[in-house]
Structure formats: C-alpha cells, structure tokens
C-alpha positions as CSV (number, residue, x, y, z in Angstrom):
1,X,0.0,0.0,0.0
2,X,3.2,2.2,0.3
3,X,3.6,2.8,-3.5
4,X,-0.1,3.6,-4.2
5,X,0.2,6.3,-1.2
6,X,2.1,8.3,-2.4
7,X,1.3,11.3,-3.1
8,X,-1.1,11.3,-0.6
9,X,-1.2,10.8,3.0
10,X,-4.1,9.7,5.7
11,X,-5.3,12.0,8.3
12,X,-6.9,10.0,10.7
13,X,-9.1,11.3,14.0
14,X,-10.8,8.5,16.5
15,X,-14.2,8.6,18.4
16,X,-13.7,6.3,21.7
17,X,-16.8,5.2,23.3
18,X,-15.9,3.5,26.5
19,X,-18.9,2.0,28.8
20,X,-18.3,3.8,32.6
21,X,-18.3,0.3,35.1
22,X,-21.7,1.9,37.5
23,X,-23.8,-0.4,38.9
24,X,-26.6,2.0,37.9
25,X,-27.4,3.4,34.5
26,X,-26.5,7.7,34.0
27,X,-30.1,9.1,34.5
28,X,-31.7,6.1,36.2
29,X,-31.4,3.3,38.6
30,X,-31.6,0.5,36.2
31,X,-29.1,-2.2,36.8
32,X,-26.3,-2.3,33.9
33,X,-25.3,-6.1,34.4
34,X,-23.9,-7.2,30.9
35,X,-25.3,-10.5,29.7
36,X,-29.3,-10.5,31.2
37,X,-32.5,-11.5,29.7
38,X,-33.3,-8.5,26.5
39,X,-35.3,-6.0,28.0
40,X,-35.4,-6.9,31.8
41,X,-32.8,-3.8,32.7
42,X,-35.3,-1.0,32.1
43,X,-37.3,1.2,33.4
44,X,-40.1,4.0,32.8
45,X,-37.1,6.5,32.1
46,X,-35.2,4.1,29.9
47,X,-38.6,3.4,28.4
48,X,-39.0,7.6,27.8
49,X,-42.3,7.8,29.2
50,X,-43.9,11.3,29.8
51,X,-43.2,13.2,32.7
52,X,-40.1,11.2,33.7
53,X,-37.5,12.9,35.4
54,X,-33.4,11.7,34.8
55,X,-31.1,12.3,37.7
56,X,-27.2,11.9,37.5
57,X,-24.9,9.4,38.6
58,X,-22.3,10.9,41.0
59,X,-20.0,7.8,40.2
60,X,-20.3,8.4,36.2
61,X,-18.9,11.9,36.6
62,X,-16.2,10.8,38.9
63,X,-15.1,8.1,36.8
64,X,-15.1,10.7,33.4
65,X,-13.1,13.6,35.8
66,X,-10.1,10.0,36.7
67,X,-9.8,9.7,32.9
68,X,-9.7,13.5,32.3
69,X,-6.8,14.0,35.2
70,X,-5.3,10.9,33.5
71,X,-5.0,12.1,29.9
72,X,-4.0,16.0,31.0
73,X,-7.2,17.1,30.2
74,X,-8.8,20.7,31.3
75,X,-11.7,19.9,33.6
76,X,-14.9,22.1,33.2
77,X,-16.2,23.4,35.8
78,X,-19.5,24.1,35.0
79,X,-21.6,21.7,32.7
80,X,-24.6,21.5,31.2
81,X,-26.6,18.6,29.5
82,X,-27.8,18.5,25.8
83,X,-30.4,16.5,24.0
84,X,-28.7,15.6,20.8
85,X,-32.1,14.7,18.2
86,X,-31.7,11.8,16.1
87,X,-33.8,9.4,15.3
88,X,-32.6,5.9,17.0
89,X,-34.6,3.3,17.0
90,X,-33.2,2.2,20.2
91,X,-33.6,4.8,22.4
92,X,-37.3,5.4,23.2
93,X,-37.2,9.1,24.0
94,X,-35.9,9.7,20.6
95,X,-33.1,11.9,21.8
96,X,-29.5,11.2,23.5
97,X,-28.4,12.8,26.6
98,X,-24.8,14.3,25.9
99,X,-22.6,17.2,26.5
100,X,-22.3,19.5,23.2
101,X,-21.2,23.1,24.3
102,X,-19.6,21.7,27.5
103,X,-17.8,18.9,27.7
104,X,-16.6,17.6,30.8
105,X,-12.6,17.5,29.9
106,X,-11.9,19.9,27.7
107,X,-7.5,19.2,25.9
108,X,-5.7,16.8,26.7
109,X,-3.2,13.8,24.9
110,X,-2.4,10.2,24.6
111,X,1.3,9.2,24.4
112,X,2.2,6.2,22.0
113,X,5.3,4.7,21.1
114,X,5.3,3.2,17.4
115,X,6.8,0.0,16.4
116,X,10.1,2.2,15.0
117,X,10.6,3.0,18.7
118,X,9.6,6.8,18.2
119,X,7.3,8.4,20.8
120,X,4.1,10.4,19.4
121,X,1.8,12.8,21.5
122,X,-1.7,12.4,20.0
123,X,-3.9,15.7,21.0
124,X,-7.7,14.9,22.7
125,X,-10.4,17.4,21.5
126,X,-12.6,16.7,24.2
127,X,-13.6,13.4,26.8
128,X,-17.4,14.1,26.9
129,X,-20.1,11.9,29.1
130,X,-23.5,10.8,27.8
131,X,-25.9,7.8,27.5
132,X,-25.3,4.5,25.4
133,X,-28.2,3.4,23.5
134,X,-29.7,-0.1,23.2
135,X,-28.8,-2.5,20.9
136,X,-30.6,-3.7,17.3
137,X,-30.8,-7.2,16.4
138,X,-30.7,-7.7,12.7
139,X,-32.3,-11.3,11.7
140,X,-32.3,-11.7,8.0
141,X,-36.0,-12.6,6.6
142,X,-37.2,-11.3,9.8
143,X,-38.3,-8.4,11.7
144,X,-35.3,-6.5,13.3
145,X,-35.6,-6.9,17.3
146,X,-34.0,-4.1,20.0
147,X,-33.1,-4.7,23.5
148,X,-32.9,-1.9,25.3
149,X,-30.8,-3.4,28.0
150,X,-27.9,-1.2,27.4
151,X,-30.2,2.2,26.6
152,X,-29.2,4.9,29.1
153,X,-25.6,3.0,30.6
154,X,-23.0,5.7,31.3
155,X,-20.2,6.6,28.6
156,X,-17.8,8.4,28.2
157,X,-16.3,9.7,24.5
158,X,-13.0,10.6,24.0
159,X,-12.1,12.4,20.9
160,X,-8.9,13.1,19.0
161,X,-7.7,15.8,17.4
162,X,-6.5,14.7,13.5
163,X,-3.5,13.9,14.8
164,X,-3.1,9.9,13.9
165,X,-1.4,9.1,10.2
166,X,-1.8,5.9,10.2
167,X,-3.7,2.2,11.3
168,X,-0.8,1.3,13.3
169,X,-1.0,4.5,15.0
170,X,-5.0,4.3,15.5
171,X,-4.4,0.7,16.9
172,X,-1.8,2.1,19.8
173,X,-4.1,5.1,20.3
174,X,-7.0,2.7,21.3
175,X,-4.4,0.2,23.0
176,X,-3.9,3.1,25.6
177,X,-6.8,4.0,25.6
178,X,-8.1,0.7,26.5
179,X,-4.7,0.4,29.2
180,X,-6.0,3.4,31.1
181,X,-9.4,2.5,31.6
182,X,-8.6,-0.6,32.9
183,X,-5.6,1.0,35.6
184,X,-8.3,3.2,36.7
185,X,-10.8,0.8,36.6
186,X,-13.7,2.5,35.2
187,X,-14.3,0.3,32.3
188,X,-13.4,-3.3,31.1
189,X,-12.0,-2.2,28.1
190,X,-14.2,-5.6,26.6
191,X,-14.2,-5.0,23.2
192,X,-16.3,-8.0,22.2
193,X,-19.0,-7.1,24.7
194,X,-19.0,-4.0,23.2
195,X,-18.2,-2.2,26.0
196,X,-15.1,-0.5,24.4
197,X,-16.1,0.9,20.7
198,X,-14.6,3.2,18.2
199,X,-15.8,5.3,15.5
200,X,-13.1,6.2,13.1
201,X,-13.0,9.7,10.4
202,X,-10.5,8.9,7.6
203,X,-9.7,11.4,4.8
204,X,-6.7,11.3,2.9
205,X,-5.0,14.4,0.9
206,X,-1.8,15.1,-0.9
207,X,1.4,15.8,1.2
208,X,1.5,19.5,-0.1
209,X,-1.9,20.3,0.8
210,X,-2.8,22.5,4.2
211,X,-6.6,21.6,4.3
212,X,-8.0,18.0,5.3
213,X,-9.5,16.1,2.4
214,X,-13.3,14.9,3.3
215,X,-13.4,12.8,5.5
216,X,-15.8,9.5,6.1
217,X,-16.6,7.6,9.0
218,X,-16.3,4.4,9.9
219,X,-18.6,3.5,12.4
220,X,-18.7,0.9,15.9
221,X,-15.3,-0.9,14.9
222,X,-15.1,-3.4,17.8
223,X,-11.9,-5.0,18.0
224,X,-8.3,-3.5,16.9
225,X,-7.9,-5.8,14.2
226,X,-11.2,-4.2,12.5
227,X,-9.7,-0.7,13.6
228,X,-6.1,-1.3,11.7
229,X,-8.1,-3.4,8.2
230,X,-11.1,-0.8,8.0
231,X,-8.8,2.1,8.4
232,X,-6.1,0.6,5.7
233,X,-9.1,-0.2,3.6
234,X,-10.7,3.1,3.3
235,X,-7.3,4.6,3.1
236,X,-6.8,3.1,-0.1
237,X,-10.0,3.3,-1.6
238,X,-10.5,7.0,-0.9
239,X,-6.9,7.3,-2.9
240,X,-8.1,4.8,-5.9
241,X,-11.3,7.4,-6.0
242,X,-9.2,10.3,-6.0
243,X,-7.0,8.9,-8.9
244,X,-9.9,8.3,-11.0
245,X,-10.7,12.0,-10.5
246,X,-14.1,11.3,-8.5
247,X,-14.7,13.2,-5.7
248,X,-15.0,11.6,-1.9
249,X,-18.4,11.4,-0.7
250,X,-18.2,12.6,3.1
251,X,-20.4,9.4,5.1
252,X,-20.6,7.3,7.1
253,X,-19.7,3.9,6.1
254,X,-20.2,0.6,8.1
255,X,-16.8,-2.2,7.8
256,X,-17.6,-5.6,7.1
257,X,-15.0,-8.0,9.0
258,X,-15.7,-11.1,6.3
259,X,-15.1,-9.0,3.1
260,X,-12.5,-6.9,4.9
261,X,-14.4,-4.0,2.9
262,X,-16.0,-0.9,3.9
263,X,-19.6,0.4,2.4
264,X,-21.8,3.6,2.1
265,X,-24.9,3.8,5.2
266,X,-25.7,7.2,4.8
267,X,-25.1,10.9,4.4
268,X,-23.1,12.3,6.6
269,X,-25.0,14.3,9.1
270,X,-23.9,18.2,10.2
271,X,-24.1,19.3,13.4
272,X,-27.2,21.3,13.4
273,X,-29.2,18.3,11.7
274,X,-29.0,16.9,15.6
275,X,-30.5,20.5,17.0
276,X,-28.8,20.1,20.3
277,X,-30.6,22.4,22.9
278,X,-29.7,22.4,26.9
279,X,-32.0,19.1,28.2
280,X,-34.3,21.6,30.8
281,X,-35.0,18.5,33.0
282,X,-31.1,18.3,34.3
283,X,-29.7,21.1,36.5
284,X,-26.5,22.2,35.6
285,X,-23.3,20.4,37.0
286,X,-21.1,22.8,39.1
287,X,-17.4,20.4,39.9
288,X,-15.7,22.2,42.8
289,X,-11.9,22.3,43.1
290,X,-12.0,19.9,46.7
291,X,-14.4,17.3,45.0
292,X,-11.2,17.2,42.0
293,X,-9.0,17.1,45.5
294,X,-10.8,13.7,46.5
295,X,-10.9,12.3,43.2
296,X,-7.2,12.7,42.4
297,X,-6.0,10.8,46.1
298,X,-7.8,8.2,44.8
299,X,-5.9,8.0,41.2
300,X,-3.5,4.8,41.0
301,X,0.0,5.4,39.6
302,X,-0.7,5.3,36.0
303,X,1.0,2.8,33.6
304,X,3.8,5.3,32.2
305,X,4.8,6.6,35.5
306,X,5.0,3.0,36.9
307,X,7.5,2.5,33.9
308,X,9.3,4.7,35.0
309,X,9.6,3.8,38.5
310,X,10.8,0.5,37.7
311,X,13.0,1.4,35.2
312,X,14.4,4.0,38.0
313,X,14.1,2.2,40.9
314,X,14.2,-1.1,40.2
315,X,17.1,-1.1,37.2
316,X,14.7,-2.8,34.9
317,X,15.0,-2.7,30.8
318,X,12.7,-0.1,28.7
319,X,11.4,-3.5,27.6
320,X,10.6,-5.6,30.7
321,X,8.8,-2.3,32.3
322,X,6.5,-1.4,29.3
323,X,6.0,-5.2,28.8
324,X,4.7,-5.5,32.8
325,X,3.1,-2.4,33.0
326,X,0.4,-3.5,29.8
327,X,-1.5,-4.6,33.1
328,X,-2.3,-3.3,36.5
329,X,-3.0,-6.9,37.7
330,X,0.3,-8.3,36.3
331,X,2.3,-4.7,37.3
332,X,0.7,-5.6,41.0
333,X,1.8,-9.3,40.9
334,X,5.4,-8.3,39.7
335,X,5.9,-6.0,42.6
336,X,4.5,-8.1,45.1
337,X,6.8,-10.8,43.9
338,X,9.6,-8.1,44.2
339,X,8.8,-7.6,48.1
340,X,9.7,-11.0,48.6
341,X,13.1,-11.1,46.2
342,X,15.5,-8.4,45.5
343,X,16.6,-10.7,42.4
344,X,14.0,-7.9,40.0
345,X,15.2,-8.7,36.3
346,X,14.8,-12.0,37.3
347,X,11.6,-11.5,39.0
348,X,10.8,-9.8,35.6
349,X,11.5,-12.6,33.6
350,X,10.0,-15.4,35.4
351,X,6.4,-13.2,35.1
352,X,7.2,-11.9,32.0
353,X,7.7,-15.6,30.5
354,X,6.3,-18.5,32.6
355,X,3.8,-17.1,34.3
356,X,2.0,-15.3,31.0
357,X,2.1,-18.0,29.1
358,X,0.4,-19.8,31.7
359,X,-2.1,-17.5,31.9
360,X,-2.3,-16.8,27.7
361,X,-2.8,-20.9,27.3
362,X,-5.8,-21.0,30.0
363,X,-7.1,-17.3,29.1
364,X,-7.0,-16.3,32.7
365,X,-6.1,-13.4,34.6
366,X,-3.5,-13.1,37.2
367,X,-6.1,-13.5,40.2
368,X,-6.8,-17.1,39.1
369,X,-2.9,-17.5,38.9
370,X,-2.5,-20.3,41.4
371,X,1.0,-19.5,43.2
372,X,1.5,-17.0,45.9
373,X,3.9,-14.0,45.3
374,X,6.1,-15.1,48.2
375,X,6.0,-18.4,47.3
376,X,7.2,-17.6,43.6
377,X,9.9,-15.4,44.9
378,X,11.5,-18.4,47.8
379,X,12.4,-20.2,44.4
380,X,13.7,-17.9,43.1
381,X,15.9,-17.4,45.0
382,X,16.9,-20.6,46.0
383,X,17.6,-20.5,42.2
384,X,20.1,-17.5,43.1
385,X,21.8,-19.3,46.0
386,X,22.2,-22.1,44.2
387,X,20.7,-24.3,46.1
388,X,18.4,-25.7,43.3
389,X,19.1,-25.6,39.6
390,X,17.1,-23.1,36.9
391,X,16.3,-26.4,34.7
392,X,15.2,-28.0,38.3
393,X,12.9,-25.3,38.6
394,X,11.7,-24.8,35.5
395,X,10.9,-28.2,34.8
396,X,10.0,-29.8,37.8
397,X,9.3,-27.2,40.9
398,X,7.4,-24.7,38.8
399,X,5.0,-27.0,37.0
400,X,4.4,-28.9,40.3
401,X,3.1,-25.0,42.1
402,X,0.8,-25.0,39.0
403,X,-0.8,-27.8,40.5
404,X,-1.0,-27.3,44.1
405,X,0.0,-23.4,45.1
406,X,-0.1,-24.1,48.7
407,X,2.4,-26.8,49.2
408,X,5.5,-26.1,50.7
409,X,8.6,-25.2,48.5
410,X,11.4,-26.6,51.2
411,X,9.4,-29.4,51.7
412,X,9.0,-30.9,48.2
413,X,12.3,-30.3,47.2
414,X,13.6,-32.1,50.3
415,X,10.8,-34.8,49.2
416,X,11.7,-35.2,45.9
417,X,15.3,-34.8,46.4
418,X,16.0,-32.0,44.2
419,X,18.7,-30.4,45.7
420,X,21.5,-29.4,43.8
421,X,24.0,-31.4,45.4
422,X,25.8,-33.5,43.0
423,X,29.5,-33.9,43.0
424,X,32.0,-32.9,40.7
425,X,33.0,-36.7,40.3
426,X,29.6,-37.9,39.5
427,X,29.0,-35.7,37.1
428,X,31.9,-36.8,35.6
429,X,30.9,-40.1,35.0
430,X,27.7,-39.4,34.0
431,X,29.2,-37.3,31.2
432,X,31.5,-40.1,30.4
433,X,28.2,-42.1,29.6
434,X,26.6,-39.8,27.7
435,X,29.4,-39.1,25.3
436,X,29.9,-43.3,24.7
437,X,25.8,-43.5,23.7
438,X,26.6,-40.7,21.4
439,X,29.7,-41.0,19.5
440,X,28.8,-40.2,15.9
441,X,28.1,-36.7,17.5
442,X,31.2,-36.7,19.6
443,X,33.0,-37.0,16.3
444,X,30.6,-34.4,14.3
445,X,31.9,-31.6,17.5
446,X,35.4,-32.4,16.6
447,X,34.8,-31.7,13.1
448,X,33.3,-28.6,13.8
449,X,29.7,-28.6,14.4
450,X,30.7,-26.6,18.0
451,X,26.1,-26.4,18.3
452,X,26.7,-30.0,19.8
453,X,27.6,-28.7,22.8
454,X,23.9,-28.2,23.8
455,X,23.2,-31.5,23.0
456,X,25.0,-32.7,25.7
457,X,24.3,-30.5,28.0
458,X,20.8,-31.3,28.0
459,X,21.6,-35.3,27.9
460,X,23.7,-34.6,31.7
461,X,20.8,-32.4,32.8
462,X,18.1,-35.4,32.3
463,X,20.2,-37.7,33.8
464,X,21.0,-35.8,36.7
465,X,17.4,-34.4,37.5
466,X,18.7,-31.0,36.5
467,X,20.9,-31.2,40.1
468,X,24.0,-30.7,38.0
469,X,25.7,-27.5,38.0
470,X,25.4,-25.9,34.6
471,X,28.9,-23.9,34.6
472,X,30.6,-26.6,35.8
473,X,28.6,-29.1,33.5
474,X,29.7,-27.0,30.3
475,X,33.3,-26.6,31.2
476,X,33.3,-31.0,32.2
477,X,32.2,-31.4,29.2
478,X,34.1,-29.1,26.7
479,X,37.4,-31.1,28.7
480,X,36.2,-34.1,27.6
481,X,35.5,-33.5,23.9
482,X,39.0,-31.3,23.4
C-alpha cells in the first residue's frame, strides 16, 4: 500500500466510546449487568415515558473527571446537558443525553510509542459523558428486534484531534486507551461485549496540501484488528477514487469483518441536523476544586509513571517495564513478587515468560494464577543461591506449584530430592556415559559442528534431574571433547 500512497497521505481522528463500570445506568437506577435476559434492565425512564425525570450518577462523573486527570485534560467546571435529536430506534425518548457546548474534559493527549521505537503525543479534542443506546438485532428474513438493556448505561467519548497518520498509529491510540481504563478501573475495556467501541474519520490528501481532504466515518469498529483493516481499507479506496478524478463522498460507512471491505450507510450528518438544545430537566453540573482534590488521592499510579519507576528504581529494561506495565493486575503481581526477592530482572523474567504464558494458554487473569507472590519469589531465590538448579525449577518445581499453590517449596524439594547437590565426580561419570551413547556426534563436534555442545548438555541435565551444576557441567564437558 506504500507505492499507491504516495502522493497522498491519511489524516486520521478517532471517536472512543468507553462503557463507565456503574452499577446504575447515567439518569436512572436500572441495573447495567452485561449478559441479562433482553429487556429486563429498564425502566419507565429508559422506556422515555412522559413526565419522567433523569437524575445523575455521581460515580459516572467521577469516573469521566479519573480519565480527564489521567489524559491532561482541562476539567470544566460548570456543565450542562444536551439532547442531541436523532432518530434511534433504540432509544425510546428519541433523543440522547450528551454534552455538546460543554464537555466535561476539555484538551488533553495520549502518548504512544510506534513500532520504529519513536514516541508520538496524539492531542484529545474533548472526553465528553452521555448515554449509550440499546442495541438492534438484525435477523435476516425477519423483523429487526432491539433490546434496550444497554439504553441509558454511562459513557464516556474521547475524541482526538487529527492527529493519527496511520492504522498502526489508531491501533496504539486505542491500545492506551483501552490500558488506562482498565488502571483506573472505570471500564473493562471488553471490546467484544462492546463495551469498548470506536468510530473512526478517515480522509486522505496530498502531502502538499494545508486543508484535510473529506473525511468519512467508519462507524462501531469493535476490535483492533477491524480498527487497523477498516482504516487501511478506506485509506486506499478514498486514494483509488481520488485517482480516478471522482470526488469523496463525506459518510458514514459501516466495515464488514468477512469482506475486509467498507460500504456507504448514509449521508453524513452536520451538526445542526441533531439541533442540540440544553436538556431543561437536568440542573447544571457545578465540579468544585476539593471534589477534584478527593478524586485525584484516589488515582493509581498510572501505567507510564509506573514504567518509570521501575525502570528507576528497580534497574529494569525499557522493555521488561513497558511489557509488565500493559497490566495493573500483572504490574501488582510483579511488585508483590519483588517484596519478597530483590533478584528484579529475574523476577521480571520469570512473570514476564512462565507465568504469562500460563495464563495466555488457559485465558485467565492473574487472580486465578495459582502460586503465591512469596512463594514464587522463595524459588527464586533458592535459584540464586544455588541451592536448586534453573532447569530443576523450570521443569519440575514450577509445574508442580501449577498444581498445588499451597504446598511447601522446602518441603517438596527435600521430598523429591532436588537439591543441587551433585559432585564434581559424578558428574563426571555421567558425562562419560553420555558421550559413549553418542559417539557419531562426539565426532561431528570435533569436526566442527561446536552447536553439539547443547546436546550434551541437555543429555547430563536429564540424567542428573537438573541437580548438576550448569557452569561446571559446560566446562566437564568441553574437557572431555578437546
């Protein structure tokens, strides 16, 4: 897609709509438990009948004010609600409740690091709250069904400035995104329960060029694979339009995950087609500087300053912190871990490679992960003092926690006689052994094939349990064969 780029280059801006975790819808007291029987989470004021009255949820606007502090954003202090008219067929009042004129965060960035290793600061327009609408059931040959469920749960949208150039760049944008919410655990981040979405605007326009081309959008893209294809999609059909000398069409377009193709919905709509007006049945929202006071002492350390600190404090690699901080869970396993063991980077690697990979072949989170911080830590350091071996532990001690997390370490290696505790003069003969079953590769080192070395090392290890020790094992060996 390189070649047929050029001239031209994508501007690309994102519309995040992330689902606030309340218990209780953003104007009612409806419950917002994902996964209940369609249409058993409402009530008359989901529903829209006359005369009901909404009232806000305290915990929605604190959890948009965390993300605001989070992202740098300038917090209004005075708010006011708008009905944005539209017709949805899955809201029943026929209007959403949002924030037009004043959003609740006003500025603000997202920091991203490409795959070149460069750091980009991506500007936020806005972070606004309002209400999600319910959800349309499409049966083919059939009448279209709506749950409204979901009509009237707390969101919040953040929106960037045209800052992202291209679907690699979108895709890290949202991955943050996504890392936030979850550190300050005001939304999942679920993209498949739809309670992470993103609308993307794409235009494209030749490298000279000050003003945008016209952009479309791409509408409720809910995974980052769809966000990366239906960007690079529309990216090159806008160009192969432009190259034909037809003009873009500025729409919305819908992405179809089988086809891998984007298609026309409708018209683009302007902002005065939605004829926002202040909603008169919501007083306006007044945030006072010691409410922001309270909010902030409750803000955990946030994913890039926690890379830091154990970069800083901790002497771990750029790599190792950005790869442990992806998570709060896993970040807060890692330094419990460390409270135990001073041993970090290989505290870091043990998490970073055993332990995720247990938990990526199972699809569980660290909470399920059946060994105990301190217990993880006794082994390795054990490891460290030599007292057991790293293949010992690997292969044996480690696998055996998997099973049973709250058996004691000392004790089954004592059991199972794993200490490392074989002689020099064993392991000697043990090499000895291993070289006679294996002499057409004794003679393939000696001709050159140095690789062979490996071999044998693993050969000793089996026989001796892993007990053996590996420096001395290498050198023994190495003797032998020159």
């Amino acid at each position: 897609m390189k070649e047929e780029a050029d001239p031209y280059i994508p501007v690309i801006g994102l519309e995040v709509h992330a689902q606030l975790q309340t218990e209780s819808k953003i104007f009612s007291g409806d419950s917002t438990r994902f996964g209940a029987e369609p249409n058993t989470q409402v009530s008359v004021i989901t529903l829209g009948h006359p005369g009901v009255l909404p009232m806000l949820n305290r915990r929605a606007v604190e959890f948009a004010l965390k993300m605001g502090i989070a992202c740098g954003s300038e917090i209004s202090r005075r708010q006011i609600f708008d009905r944005k008219n539209y017709f949805y067929p899955d809201l029943p009042k026929g209007y959403q409740i949002t924030q037009d004129k004043t959003p609740i965060c006003r500025g603000g960035e997202i920091r991203i690091q490409r795959s070149d290793g460069t750091d980009r600061i991506i500007r936020l327009n806005r972070i606004h709250l309002e209400e999600d609408a319910g959800k349309s059931i499409h049966q083919p040959g059939m009448d279209s069904l709506v749950d409204l469920n979901r009509a009237g749960v707390a969101l919040i949208e953040l929106v960037t400035e045209p800052d992202i150039y291209s679907s690699e760049e979108a895709y890290l944008v949202m991955a943050e995104i996504r890392k936030l919410l979850r550190y300050l655990d005001i939304c999942d981040g679920n993209m498949e329960e739809g309670s992470l979405r993103c609308d993307a605007n794409v235009s494209v326009k030749k490298k000279e060029e000050k003003i945008l081309g016209r952009k479309v959008e791409i509408k409720n893209l809910n995974s980052f694979r769809h966000v990366q294809k239906a960007i690079d999609y529309e990216i090159s059909r806008q160009i192969r339009e432009l190259r034909k000398g037809n003009a873009i069409i500025s729409e919305t377009r819908t992405y179809d995950a089988v086809s891998g193709k984007t298609s026309g919905m409708r018209t683009k709509e302007e902002l005065n087609d939605y004829r926002y007006f202040p909603d008169p049945d919501l007083s306006p929202l007044e945030i006072r500087e010691e409410w922001l006071d309270e909010i902030r002492s409750e803000m955990p350390e946030l994913p890039q300053e926690l890379a830091l600190r154990l970069q800083r404090d901790l002497n771990l690699p750029t790599y190792d912190a950005q790869v442990l901080t992806e998570s709060r869970e896993i970040a807060t396993y890692f330094l419990e871990v460390c409270e135990y063991s001073s041993h970090y980077k290989i505290v870091s690697n043990w998490v970073m490679g055993p332990v995720k990979s247990f938990l990526n072949e199972r699809s569980i989170t660290i909470d399920q992960f059946p060994v105990r911080p301190e217990t993880l830590a006794e082994m390795i350091d054990m490891i460290q003092q030599d007292k057991i071996s790293h293949t010992t532990a690997s292969k044996e001690i480690f696998p055996a926690l998997l099973k049973d997390g709250t058996i004691s370490l000392e004790h089954y290696i004592q059991q199972q006689d794993l200490v490392k505790n074989i002689e020099s003069s064993d392991i000697r003969d043990i090499i000895k052994n291993v070289l006679s079953d294996h002499p057409e590769k004794v003679q393939a080192y000696k001709k050159g094939k140095k690789g062979l070395i490996g071999m044998f090392m693993g050969e000793v290890m089996k026989k001796t349990r892993g007990k053996a020790d590996p420096k001395l094992t290498n050198q023994l060996i190495r003797n032998f064969l020159d």
